[in-house]
N, C-alpha and C positions, 0 to 999 in steps of 0.2 A: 504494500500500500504506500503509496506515495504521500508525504507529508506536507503540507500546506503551508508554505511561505509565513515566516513569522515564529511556526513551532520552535519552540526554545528547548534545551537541555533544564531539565529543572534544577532544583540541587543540586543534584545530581543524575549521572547517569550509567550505572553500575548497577545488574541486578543482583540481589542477596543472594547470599549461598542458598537461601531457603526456596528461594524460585526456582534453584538447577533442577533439570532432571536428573535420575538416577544412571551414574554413569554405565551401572551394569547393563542396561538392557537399550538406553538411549544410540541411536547412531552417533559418527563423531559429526560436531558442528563441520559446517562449508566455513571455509576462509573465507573472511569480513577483507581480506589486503592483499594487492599484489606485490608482494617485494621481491624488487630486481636488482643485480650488479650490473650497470653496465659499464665498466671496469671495476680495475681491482683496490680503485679508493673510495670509490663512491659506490653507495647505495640510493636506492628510489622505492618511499612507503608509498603506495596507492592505494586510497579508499576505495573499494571493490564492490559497491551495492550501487549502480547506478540507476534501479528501479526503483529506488526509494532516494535518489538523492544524496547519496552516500552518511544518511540519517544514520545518528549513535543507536546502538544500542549494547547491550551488556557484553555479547561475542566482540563488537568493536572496542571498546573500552580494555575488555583483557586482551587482545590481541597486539593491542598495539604498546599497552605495555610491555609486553613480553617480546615483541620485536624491537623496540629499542631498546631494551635492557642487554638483549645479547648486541645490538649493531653496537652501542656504546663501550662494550665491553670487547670491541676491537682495536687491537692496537695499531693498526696499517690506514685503517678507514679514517678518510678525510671529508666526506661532506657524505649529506643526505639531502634527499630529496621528498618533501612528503604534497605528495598533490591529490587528485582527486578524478576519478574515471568518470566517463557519462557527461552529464552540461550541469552538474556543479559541484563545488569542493565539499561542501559539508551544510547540510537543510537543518540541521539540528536533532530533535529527539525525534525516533521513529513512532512514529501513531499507535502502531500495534501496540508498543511498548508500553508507551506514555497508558496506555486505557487499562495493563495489568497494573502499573504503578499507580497506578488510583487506587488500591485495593489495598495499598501496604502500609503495612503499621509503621510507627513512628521507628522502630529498630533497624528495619528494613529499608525503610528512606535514609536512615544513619548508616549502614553498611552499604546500601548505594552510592552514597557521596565520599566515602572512604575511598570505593574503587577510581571514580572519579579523579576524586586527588590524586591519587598514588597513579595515574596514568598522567595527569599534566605534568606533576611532579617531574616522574620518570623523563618524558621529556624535554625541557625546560632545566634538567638539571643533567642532563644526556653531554659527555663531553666534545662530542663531533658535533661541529659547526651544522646547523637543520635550518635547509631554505623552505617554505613556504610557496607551494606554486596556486595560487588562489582563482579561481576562473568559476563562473554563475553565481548559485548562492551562496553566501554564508552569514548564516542565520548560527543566533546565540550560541551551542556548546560550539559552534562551529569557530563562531568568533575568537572562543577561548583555544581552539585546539591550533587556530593562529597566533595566538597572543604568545603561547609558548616557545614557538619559530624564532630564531637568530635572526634570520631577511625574511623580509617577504617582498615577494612579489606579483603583482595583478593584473589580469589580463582589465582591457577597457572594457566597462558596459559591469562589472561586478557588484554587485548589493551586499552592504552586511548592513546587520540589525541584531541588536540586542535585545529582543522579542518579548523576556520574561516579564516584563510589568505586564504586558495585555491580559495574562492569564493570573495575575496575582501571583507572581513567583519572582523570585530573584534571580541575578544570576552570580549566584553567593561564592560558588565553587570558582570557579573559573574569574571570578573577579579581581582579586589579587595580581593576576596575569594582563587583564587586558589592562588596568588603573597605569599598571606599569609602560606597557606600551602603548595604549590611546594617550594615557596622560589625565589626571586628574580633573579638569574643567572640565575637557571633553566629555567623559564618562561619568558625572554629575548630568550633563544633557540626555546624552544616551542612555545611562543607565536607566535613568527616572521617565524618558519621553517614549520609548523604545520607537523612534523614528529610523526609517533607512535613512543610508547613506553609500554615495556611492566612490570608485577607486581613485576619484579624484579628490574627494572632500579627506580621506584617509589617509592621502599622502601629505593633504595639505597641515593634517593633525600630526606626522609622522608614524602614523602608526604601519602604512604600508613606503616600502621604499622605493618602489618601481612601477612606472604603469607604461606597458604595451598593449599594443593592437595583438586581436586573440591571434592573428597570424606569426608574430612576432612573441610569444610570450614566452616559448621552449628557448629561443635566442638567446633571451635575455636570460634566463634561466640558467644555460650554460655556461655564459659569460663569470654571471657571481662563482658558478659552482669551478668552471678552470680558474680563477682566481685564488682558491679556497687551494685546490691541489698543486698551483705554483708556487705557493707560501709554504716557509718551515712548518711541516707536519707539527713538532710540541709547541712552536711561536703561538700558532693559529688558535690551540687548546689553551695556550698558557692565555692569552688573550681574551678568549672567550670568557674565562673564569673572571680576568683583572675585571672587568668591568663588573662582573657581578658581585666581584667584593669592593670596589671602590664606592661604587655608585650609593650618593644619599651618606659615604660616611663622614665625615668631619676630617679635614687635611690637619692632622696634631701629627706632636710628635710619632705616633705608635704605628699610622699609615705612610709615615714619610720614611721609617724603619722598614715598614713589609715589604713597601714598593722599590726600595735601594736591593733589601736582600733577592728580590724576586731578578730585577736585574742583572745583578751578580751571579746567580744562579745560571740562568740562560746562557749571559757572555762563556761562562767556565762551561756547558756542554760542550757534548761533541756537536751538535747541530748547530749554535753559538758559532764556533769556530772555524766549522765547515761553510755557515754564510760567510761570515766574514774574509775568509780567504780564498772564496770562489767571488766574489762582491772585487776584491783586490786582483785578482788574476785575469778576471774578466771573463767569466765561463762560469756553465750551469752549476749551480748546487748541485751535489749527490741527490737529494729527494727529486728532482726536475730529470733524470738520468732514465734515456727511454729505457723499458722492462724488454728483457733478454728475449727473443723471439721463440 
């Protein structure tokens, strides 16, 4: 069933262990994601339910945790890709769902939103650089499963909306995330109006970094992601991190310490020193070194 423009993730979106079927006799679920290597740096997560919009539900939610816990727990992998099959990235909570979750107790909506978090979590705090390739809707959890993305990027003509006021729901879970990357004015408006908005108004907030024509969107796409594997493989990590521990802390003495040592750190690797002396020789870094045929 396809879900109607607006539908939001509620709380959450994770069903209780008490909704599973019993694994003994249940078949195994169909894969909710297509993930592909197309190299050996990079991965690509695609949302796989295009009949419904690539709408959450509980198989989406564990899946995709459990696919960035092992991609992030690669040591080679330099970027990801997480987009979205069919004509749009993420419609929010699937209907089907949303009408079992009407029926659950207040424990049950607490263990859903657990999974929830623990899935943005997961990615959001995933240490490979994660683009965002945004194209049709995206609609509330959707918004969030963006807000946790490093880049993002949008094709022209894309809608997001933060849908959960129409229904009297918040969008509690996932809020944290986008505050941080809409930015707090913003999402005082958004939050509370739950008005669209479209890839131009969301560049204009920062919240998306790129907007193409939908012909042009993989382009652009490519571009962040060979940029990502041109750059020192630990820089790129160590980077990612710096800003999420700098960011909002107060420049004292204690972070003028971390950021010297972290410095010092780098320069003294081997990766440190292999830029630095390929940077001086005038020739590719080791990491930039095509792979053996």
């Amino acid at each position: 069933m396809t879900p109607s423009p607006g539908v939001p993730s509620p709380h959450s979106l994770a069903a209780s262990p008490a909704a599973a079927p019993a694994a003994s006799s249940a078949p195994a679920p169909a894969s909710t994601l297509d993930v592909r290597r197309p190299s050996p740096h990079v991965a690509e997560v695609w949302l796989d339910r295009p009949e419904v919009r690539n709408a959450f539900n509980d198989g989406v939610v564990a899946e995709l945790t459990t696919a960035f816990r092992a991609l992030g727990a690669e040591p080679g992998l330099r970027a990801i890709v997480l987009g979205g099959r069919g004509k749009a990235f993420c419609a929010g909570a699937d209907l089907s769902w949303m009408r079992a979750m009407a029926g659950y107790t207040w424990e049950q909506n607490r263990a859903d939103a657990a999974a929830l978090a623990e899935m943005l979590w997961t990615i959001w705090s995933c240490p490979v650089p994660v683009l965002g390739r945004i194209h049709g809707d995206c609609y509330a959890g959707g918004v969030g499963l963006a807000a946790v993305c490093d880049v993002l990027v949008a094709a022209e003509g894309v809608t997001f909306c933060l849908s959960e006021a129409r229904l009297g729901l918040l969008p509690a879970t996932i809020g944290p995330y986008v505050v941080r990357a809409l930015g707090e004015q913003a999402a005082r408006r958004y939050f509370t109006t739950a008005e669209r908005f479209d890839a131009a108004t969301a560049q204009r907030l920062g919240f998306v970094h790129e907007v193409a024509a939908a012909d042009a969107l993989d382009a652009k796409v490519d571009a962040i992601v060979a940029a990502w594997v041109g750059n020192g493989p630990a820089a790129v990590r160590a980077c990612k991190q710096l800003v999420k521990d700098v960011a909002a802390r107060p420049i004292d003495a204690a972070l003028r310490e971390d950021t010297a040592r972290r410095i010092a750190d780098i320069r003294a690797s081997a990766e440190g020193r292999e830029g630095i002396a390929s940077f001086l020789d005038k020739r590719d870094p080791s990491w930039r070194a095509a792979p053996a045929p």
